[in-house]
MOPAC internal coordinates of N, CA, C and O (Angstrom, degrees):
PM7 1SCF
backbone

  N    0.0000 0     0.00 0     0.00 0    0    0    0
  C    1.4417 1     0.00 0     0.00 0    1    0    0
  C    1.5281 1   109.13 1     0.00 0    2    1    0
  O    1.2310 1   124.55 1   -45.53 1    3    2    1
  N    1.2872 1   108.86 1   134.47 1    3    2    1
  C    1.5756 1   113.28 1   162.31 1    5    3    2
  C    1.2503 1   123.34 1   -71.58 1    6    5    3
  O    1.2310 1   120.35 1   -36.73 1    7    6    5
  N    2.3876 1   116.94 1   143.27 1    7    6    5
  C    1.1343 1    97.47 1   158.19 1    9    7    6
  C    1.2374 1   150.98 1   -65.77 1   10    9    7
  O    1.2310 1   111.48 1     9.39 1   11   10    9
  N    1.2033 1   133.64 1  -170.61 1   11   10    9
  C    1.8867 1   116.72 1   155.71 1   13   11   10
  C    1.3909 1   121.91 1   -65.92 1   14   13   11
  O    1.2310 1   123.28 1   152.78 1   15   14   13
  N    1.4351 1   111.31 1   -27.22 1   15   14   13
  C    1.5533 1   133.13 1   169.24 1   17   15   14
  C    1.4798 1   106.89 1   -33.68 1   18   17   15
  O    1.2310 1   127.71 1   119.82 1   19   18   17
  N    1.4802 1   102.77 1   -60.18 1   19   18   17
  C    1.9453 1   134.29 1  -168.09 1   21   19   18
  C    1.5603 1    95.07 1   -74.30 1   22   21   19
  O    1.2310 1   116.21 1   136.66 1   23   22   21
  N    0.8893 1   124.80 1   -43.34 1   23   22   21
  C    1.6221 1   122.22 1  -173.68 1   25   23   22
  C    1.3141 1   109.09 1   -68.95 1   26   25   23
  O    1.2310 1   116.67 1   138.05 1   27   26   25
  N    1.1543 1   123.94 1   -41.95 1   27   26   25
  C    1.5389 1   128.62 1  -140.22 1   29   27   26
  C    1.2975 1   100.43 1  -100.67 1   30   29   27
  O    1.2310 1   122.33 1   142.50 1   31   30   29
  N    1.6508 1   113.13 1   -37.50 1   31   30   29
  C    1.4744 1   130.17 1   177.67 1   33   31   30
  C    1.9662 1   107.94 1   -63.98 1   34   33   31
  O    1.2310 1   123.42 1   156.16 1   35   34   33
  N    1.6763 1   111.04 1   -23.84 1   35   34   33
  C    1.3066 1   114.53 1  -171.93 1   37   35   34
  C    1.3677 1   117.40 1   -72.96 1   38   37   35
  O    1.2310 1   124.02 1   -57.12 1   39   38   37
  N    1.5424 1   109.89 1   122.88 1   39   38   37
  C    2.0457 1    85.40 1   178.47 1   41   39   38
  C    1.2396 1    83.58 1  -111.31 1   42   41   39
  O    1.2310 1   132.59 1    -5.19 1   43   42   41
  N    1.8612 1    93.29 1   174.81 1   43   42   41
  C    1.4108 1   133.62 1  -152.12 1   45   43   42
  C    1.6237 1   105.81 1   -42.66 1   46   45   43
  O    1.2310 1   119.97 1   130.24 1   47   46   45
  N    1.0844 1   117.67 1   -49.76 1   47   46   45
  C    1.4559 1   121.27 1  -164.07 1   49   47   46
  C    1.7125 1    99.21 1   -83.10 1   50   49   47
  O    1.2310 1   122.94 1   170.62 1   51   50   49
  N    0.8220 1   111.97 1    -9.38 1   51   50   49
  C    2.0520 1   115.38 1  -179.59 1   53   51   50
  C    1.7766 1    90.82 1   -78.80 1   54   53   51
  O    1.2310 1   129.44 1   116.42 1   55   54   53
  N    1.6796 1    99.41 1   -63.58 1   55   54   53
  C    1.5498 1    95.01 1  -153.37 1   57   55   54
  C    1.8932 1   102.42 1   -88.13 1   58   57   55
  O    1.2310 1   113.82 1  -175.96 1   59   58   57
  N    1.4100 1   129.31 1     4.04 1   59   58   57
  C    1.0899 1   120.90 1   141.01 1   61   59   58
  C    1.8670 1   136.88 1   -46.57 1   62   61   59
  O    1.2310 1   137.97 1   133.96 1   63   62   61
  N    1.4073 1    82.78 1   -46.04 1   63   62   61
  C    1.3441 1    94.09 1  -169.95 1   65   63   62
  C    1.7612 1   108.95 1   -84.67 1   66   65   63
  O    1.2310 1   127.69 1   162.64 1   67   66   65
  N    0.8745 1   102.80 1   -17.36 1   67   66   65
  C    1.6698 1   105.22 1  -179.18 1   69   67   66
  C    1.8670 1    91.86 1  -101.84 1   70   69   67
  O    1.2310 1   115.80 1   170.65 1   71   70   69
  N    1.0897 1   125.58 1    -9.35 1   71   70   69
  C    1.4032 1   128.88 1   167.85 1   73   71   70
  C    1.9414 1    96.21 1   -73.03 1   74   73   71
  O    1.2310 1   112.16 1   107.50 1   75   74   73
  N    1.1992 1   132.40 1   -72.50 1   75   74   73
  C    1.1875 1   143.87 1   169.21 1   77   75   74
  C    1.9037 1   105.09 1   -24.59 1   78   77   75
  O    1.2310 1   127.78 1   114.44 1   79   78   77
  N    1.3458 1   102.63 1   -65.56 1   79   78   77
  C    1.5124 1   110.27 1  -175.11 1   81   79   78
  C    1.4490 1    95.14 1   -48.15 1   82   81   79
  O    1.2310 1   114.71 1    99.23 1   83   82   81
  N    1.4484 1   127.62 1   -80.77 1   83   82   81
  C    1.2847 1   136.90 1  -179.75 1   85   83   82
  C    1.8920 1   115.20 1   -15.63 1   86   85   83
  O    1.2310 1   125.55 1   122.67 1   87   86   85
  N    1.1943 1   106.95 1   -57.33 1   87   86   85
  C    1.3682 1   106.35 1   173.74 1   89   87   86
  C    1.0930 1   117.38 1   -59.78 1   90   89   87
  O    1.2310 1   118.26 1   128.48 1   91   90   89
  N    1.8495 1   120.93 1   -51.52 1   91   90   89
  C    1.7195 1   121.60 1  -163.86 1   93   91   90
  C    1.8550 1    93.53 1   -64.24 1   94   93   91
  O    1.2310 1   116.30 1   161.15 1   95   94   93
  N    1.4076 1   124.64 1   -18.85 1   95   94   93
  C    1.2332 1   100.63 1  -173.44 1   97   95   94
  C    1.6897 1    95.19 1   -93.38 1   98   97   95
  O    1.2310 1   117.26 1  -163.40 1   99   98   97
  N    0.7952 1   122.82 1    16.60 1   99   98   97
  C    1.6213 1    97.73 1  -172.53 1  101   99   98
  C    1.6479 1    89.74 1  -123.34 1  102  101   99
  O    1.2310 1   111.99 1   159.22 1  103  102  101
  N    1.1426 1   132.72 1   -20.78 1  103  102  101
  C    1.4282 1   130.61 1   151.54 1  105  103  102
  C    1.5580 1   127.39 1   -54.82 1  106  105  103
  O    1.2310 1   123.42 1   130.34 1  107  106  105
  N    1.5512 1   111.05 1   -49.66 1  107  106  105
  C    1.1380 1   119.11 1   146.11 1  109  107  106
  C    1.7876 1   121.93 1   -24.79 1  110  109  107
  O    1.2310 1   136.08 1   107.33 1  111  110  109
  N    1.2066 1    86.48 1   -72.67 1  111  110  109
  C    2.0604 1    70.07 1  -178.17 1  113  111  110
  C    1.6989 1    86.72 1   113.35 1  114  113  111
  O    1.2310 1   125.30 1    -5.07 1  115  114  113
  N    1.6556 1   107.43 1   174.93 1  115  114  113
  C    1.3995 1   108.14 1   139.00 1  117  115  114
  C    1.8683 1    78.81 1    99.13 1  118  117  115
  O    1.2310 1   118.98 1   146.70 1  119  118  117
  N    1.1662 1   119.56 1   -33.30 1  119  118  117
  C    1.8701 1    90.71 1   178.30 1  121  119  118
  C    1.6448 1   110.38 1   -90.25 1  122  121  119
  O    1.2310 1   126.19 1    23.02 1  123  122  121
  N    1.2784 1   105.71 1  -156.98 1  123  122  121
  C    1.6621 1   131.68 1  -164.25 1  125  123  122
  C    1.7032 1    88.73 1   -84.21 1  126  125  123
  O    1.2310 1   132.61 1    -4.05 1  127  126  125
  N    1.3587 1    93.25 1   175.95 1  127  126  125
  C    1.9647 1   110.04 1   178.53 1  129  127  126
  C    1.7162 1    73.98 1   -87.48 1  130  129  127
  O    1.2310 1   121.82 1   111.97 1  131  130  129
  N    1.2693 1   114.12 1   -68.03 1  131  130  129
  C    1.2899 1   102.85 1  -164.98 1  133  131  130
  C    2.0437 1   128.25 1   -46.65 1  134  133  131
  O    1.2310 1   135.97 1   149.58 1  135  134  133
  N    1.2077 1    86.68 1   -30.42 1  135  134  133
  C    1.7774 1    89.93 1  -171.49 1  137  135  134
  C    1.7744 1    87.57 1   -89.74 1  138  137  135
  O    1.2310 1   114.96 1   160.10 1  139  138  137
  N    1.2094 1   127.16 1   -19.90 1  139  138  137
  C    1.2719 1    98.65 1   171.68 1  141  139  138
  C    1.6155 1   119.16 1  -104.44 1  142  141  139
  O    1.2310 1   117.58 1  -151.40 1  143  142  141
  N    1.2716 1   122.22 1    28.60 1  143  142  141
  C    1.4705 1   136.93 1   158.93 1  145  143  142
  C    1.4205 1   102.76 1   -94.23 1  146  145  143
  O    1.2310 1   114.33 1   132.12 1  147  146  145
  N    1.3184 1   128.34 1   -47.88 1  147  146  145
  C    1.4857 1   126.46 1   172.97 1  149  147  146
  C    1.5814 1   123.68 1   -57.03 1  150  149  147
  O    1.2310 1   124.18 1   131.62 1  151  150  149
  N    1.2676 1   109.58 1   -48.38 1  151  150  149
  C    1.3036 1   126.46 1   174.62 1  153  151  150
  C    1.7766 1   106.61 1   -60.88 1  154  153  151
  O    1.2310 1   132.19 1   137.97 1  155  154  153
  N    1.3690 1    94.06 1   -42.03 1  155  154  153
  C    2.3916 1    90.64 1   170.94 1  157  155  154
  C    1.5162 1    99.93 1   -83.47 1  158  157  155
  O    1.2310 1   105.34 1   161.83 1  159  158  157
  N    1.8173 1   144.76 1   -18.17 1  159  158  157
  C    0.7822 1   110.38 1   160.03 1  161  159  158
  C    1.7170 1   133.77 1   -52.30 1  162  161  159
  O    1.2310 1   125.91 1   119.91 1  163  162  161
  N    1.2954 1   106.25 1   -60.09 1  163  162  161
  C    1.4469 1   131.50 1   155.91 1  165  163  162
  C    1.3321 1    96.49 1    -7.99 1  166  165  163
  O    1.2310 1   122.04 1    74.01 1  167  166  165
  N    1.4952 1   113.70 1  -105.99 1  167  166  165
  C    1.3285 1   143.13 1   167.26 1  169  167  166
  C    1.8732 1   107.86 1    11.45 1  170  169  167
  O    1.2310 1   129.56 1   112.99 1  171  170  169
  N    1.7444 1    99.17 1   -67.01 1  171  170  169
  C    1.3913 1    97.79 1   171.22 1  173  171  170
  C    1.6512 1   125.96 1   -69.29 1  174  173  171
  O    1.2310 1   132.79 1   150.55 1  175  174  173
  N    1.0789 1    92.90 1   -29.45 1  175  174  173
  C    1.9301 1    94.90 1  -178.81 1  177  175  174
  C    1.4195 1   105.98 1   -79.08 1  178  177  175
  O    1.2310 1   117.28 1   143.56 1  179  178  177
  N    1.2134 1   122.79 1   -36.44 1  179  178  177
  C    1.3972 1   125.60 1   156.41 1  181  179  178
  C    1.4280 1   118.56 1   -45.17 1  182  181  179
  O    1.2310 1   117.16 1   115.48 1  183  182  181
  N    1.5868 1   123.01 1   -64.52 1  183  182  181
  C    1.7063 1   116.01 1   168.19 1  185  183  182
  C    1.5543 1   114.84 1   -54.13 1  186  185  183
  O    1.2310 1   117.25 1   156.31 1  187  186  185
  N    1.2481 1   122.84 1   -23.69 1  187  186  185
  C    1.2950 1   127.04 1  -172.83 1  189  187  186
  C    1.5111 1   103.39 1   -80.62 1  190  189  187
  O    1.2310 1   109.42 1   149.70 1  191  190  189
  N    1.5686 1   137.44 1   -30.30 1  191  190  189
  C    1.1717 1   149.06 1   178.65 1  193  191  190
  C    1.9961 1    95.27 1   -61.09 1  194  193  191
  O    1.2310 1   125.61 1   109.02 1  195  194  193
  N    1.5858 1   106.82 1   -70.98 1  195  194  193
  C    1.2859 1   115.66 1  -179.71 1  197  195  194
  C    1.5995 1   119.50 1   -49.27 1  198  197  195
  O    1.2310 1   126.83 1   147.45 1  199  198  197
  N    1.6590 1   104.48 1   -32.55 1  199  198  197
  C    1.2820 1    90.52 1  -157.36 1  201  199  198
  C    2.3666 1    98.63 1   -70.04 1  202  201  199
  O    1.2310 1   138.66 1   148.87 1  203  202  201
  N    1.5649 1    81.44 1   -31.13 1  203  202  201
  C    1.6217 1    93.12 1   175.13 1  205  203  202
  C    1.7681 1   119.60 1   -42.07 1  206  205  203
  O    1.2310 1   128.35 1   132.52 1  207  206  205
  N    1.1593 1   101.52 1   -47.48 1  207  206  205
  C    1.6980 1   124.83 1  -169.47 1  209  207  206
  C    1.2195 1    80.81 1   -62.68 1  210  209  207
  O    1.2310 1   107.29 1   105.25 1  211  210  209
  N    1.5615 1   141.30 1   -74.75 1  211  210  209
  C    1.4128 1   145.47 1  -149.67 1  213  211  210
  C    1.2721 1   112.65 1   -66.93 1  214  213  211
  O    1.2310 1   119.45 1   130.91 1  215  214  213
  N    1.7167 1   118.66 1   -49.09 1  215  214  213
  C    1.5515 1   108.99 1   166.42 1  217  215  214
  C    1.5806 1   121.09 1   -46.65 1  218  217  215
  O    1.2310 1   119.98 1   129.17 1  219  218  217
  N    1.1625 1   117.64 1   -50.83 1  219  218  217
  C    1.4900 1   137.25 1  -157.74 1  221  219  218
  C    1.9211 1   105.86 1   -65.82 1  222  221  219
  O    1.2310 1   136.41 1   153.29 1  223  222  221
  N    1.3601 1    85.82 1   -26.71 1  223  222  221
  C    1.5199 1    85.26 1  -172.72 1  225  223  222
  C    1.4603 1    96.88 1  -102.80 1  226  225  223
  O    1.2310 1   114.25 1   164.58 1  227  226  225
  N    1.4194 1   128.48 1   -15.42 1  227  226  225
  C    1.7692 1   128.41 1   165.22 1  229  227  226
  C    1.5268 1   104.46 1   -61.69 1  230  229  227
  O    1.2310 1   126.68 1   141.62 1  231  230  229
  N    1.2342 1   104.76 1   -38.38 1  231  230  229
  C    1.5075 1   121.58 1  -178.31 1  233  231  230
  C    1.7670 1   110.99 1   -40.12 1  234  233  231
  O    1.2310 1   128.68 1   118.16 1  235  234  233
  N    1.7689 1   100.88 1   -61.84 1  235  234  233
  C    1.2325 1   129.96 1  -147.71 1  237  235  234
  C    1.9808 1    87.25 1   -79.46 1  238  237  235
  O    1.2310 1   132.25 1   135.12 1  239  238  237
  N    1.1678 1    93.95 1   -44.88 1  239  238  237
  C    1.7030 1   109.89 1  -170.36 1  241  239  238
  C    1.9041 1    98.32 1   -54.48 1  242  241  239
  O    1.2310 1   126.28 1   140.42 1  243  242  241
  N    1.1673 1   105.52 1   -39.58 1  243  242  241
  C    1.6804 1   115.48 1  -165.18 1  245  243  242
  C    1.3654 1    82.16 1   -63.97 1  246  245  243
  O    1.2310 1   127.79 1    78.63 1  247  246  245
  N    1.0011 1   102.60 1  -101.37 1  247  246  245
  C    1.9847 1   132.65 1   175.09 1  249  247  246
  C    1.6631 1   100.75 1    13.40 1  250  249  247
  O    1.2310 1   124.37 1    85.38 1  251  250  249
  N    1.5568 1   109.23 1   -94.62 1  251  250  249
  C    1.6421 1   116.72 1   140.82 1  253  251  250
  C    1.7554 1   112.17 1    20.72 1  254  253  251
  O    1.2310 1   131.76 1    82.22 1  255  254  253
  N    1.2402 1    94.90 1   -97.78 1  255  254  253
  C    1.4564 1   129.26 1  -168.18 1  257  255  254
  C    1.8795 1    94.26 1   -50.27 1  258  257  255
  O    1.2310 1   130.71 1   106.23 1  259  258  257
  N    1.0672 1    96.95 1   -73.77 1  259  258  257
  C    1.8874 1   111.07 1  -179.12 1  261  259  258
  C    1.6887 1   110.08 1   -35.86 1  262  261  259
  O    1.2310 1   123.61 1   139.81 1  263  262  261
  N    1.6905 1   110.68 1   -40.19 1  263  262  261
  C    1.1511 1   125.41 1  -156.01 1  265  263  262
  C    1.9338 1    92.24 1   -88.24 1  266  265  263
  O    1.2310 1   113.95 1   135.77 1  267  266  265
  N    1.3908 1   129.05 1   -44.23 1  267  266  265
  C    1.1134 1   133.41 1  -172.59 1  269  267  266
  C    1.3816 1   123.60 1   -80.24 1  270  269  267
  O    1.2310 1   119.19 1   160.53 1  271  270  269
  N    1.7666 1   119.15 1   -19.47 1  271  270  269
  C    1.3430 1   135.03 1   135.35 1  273  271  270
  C    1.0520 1   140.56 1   -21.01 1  274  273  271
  O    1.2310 1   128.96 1   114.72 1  275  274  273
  N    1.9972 1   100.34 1   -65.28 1  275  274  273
  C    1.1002 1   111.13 1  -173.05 1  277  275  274
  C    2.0635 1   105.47 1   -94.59 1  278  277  275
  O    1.2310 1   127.16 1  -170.44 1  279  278  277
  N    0.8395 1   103.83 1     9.56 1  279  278  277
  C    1.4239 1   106.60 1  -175.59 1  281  279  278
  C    2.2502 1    93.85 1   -99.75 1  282  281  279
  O    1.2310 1   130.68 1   139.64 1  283  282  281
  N    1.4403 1    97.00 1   -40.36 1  283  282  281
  C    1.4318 1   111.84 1  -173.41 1  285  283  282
  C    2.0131 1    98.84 1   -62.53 1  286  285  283
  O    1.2310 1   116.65 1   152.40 1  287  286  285
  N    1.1143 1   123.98 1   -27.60 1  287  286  285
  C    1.4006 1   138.44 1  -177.04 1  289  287  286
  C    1.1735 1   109.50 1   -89.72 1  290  289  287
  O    1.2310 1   108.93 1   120.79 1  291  290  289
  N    1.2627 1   138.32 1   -59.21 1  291  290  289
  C    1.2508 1   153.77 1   172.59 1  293  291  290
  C    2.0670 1    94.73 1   -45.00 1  294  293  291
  O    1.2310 1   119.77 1    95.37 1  295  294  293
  N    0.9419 1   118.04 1   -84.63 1  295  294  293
  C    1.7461 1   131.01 1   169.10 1  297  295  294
  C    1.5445 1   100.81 1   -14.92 1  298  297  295
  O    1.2310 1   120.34 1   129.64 1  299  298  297
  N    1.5983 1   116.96 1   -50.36 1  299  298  297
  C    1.4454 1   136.10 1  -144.79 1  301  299  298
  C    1.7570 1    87.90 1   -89.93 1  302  301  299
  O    1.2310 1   114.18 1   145.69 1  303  302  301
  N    1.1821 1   128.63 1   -34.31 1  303  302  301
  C    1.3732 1   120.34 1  -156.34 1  305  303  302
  C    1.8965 1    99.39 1  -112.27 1  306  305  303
  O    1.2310 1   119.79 1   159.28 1  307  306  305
  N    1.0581 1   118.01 1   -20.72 1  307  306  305
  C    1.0533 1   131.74 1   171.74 1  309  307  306
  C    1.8488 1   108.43 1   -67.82 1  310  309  307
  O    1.2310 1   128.23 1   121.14 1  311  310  309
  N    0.8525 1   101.76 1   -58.86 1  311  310  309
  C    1.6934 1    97.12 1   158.41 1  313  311  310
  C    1.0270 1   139.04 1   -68.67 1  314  313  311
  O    1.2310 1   120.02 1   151.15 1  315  314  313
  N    1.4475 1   117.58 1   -28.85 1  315  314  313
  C    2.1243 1   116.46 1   157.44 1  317  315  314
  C    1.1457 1   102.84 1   -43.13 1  318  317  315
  O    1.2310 1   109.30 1   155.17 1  319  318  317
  N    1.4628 1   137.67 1   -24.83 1  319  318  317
  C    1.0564 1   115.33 1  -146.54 1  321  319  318
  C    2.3721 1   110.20 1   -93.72 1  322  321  319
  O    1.2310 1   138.57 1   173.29 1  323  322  321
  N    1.2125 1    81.60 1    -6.71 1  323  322  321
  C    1.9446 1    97.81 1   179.83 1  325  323  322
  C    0.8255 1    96.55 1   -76.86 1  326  325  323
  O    1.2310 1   120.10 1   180.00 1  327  326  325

């Protein structure tokens, strides 16, 4: 098992791609009950790494968006006024 140290330090494209690996081996076939309970632990803390990366940047995308709105309104009402 990985620490939180190892998780937290992983960005998106690290723990994608070892998210990817994780599956082709467990599609594969061919390991233990045990190595393939470890390998879906992984698997989930790994999607749980990504799913983090993906909120955070929906986050950033909102924020953004919210921030260029209200600047786009502000511009918009500032000129009714001539």
């Amino acid at each position: 098992m990985t620490s939180k140290v190892t998780e937290e330090s992983l960005g998106y494209e690290q723990a994608r791609d070892e998210l990817i690996e994780v599956v082709r081996r467990l599609e594969a076939g061919g390991t233990t009950l045990e190595e393939s309970l470890a390998l879906w632990e992984r698997g989930e803390e790994l999607a749980k790494v990504c799913r983090r990366w993906l909120d955070g940047a929906r986050a950033r995308l909102d924020a953004a968006l919210a921030e260029e709105e209200q600047e786009g309104s502000a511009a918009g009402a500032a000129g009714d006024g001539e």
